[in-house]
C-alpha positions as CSV (number, residue, x, y, z in Angstrom):
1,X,-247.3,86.3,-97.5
2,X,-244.3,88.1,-97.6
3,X,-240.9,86.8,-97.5
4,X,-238.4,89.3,-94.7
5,X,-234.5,88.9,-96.0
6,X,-233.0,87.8,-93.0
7,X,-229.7,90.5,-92.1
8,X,-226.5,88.6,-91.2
9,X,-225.7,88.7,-86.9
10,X,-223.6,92.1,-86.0
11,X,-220.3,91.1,-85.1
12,X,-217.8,93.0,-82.6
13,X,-214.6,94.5,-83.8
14,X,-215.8,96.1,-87.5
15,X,-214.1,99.0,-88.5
16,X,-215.9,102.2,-89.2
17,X,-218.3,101.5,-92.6
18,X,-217.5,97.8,-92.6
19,X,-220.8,95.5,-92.9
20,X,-221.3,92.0,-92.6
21,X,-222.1,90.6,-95.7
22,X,-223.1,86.8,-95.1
23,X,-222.1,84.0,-92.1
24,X,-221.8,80.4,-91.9
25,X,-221.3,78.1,-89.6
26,X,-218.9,75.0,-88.5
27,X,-217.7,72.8,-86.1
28,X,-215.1,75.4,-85.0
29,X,-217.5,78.5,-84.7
30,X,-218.7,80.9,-87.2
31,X,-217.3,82.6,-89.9
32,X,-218.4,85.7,-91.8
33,X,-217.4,87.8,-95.1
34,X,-217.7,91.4,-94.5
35,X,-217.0,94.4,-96.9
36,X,-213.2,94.4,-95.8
37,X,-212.5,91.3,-94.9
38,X,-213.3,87.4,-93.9
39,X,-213.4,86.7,-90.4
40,X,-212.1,83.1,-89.8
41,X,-211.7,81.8,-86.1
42,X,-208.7,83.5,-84.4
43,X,-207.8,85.9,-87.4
44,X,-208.9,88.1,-90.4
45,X,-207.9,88.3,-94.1
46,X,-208.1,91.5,-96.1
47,X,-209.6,90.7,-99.4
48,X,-206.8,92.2,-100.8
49,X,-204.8,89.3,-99.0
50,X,-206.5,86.7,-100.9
51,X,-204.7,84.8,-103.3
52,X,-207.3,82.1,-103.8
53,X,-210.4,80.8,-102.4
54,X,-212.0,77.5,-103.1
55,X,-215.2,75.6,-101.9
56,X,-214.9,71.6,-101.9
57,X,-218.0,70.6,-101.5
58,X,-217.3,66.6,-100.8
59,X,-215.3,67.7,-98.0
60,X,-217.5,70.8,-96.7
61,X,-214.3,72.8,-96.7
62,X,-213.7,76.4,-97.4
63,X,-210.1,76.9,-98.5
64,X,-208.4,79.9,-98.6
65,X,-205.0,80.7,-99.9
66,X,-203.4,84.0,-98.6
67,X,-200.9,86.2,-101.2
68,X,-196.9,85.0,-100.1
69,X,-195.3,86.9,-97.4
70,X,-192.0,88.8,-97.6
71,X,-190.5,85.0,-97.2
72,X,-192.7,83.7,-99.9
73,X,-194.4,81.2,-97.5
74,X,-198.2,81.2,-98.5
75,X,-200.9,81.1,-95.3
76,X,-203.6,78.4,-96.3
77,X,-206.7,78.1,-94.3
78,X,-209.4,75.1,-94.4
79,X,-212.6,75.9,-92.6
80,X,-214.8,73.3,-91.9
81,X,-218.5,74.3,-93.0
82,X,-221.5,72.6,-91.6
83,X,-223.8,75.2,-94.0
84,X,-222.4,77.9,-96.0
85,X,-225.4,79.6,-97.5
86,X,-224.3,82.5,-99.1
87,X,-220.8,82.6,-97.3
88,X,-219.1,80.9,-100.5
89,X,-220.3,82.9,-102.9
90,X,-219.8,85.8,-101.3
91,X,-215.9,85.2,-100.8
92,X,-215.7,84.8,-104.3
93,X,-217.7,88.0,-105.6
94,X,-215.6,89.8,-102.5
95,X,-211.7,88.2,-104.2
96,X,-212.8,88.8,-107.5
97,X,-213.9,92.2,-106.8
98,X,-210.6,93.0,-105.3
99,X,-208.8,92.6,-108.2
100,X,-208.0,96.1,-109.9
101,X,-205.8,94.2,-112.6
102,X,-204.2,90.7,-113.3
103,X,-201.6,90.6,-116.7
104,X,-199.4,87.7,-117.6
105,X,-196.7,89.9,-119.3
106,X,-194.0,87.1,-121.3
107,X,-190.2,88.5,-120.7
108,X,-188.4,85.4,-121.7
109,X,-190.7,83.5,-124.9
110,X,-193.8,82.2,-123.4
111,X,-192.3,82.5,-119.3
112,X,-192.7,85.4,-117.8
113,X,-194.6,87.6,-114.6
114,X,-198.2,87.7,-113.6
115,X,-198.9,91.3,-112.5
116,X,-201.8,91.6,-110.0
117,X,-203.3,94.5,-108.5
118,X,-205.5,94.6,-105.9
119,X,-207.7,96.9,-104.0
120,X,-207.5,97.4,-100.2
121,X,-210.4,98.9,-97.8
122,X,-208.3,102.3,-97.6
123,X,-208.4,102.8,-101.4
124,X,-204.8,101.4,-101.8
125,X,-203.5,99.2,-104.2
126,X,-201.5,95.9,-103.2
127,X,-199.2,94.5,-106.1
128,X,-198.2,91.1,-106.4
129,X,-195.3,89.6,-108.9
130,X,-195.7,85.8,-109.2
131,X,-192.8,84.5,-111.9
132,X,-193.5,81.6,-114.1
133,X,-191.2,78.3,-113.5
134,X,-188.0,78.7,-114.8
135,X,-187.3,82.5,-114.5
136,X,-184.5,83.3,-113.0
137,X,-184.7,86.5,-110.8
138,X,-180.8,86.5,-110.2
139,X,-180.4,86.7,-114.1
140,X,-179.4,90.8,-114.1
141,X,-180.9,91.1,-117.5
142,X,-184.3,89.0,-116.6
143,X,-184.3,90.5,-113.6
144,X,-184.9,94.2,-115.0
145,X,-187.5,92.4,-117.8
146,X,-189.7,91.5,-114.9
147,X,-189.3,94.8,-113.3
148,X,-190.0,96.4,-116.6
149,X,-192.9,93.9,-116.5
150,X,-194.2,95.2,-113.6
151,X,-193.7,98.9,-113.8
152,X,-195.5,98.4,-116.9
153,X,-198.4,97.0,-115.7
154,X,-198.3,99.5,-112.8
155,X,-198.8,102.7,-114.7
156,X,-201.9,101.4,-116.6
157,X,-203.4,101.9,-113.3
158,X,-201.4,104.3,-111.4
């Protein structure tokens, strides 16, 4: 006998060459990872959006941590998950395979700027500065270490 890999459901609304890559299910509706992005009920994050992702497993929650805004206010979504089946792990191969680059780079002793790069769907690169606690970015002279940081990490890829 011979086992047929079921294909995950088509879903409405996928751009040109995205695929669905694996669904789950919850109380709320369904959920699914695709090539570009996970769909959650009501809205979409880009991979390259991701901050974090997390599975608790007591709770059955998927939660998901999107990259600060231009106000530095972090989205967080918990997703209630009656089955995930491959959903989880496929949110994390799908973050983790966004990332182009991630330095710590120290500018004042051990403190200093995580540099991460990731890719979008169009090929882009999305760059994120997170300072360590206790850098001050209105410090003129720590300010341009961090950008010195960042530029260096920059033009290993770029």
């Amino acid at each position: 006998m011979r086992l047929r890999r079921q294909r995950p459901p088509a879903i409405d609304g996928l751009a040109p060459g995205e695929r669905v890559l694996a669904t789950a299910d919850g109380p709320d509706g369904e959920v699914a990872a695709t090539t570009h992005r996970l769909l959650l009920r009501g809205t979409s994050v880009e991979w390259a959006r991701v901050e974090t992702a997390a599975w608790d497993g007591d709770a059955e929650l998927l939660v998901v941590t999107e990259l600060p805004d231009g106000n530095g206010r972090r989205r967080r979504h918990r997703v209630a998950l009656e089955s995930p089946r491959r959903l989880v792990d496929v949110v994390r191969e799908q973050v983790t395979q966004s990332v182009v680059i991630s330095r710590h780079v120290a500018v004042d002793g051990r403190r200093g700027v995580r540099v991460t790069g990731r890719r979008t769907p169009s090929d882009e690169i999305v760059w994120t500065a997170a300072v360590d606690s206790g850098i001050d970015l209105r410090d003129p002279g720590t300010k341009a270490r961090v950008d010195a940081a960042v530029a260096l990490v920059r033009n290993e890829v770029e």
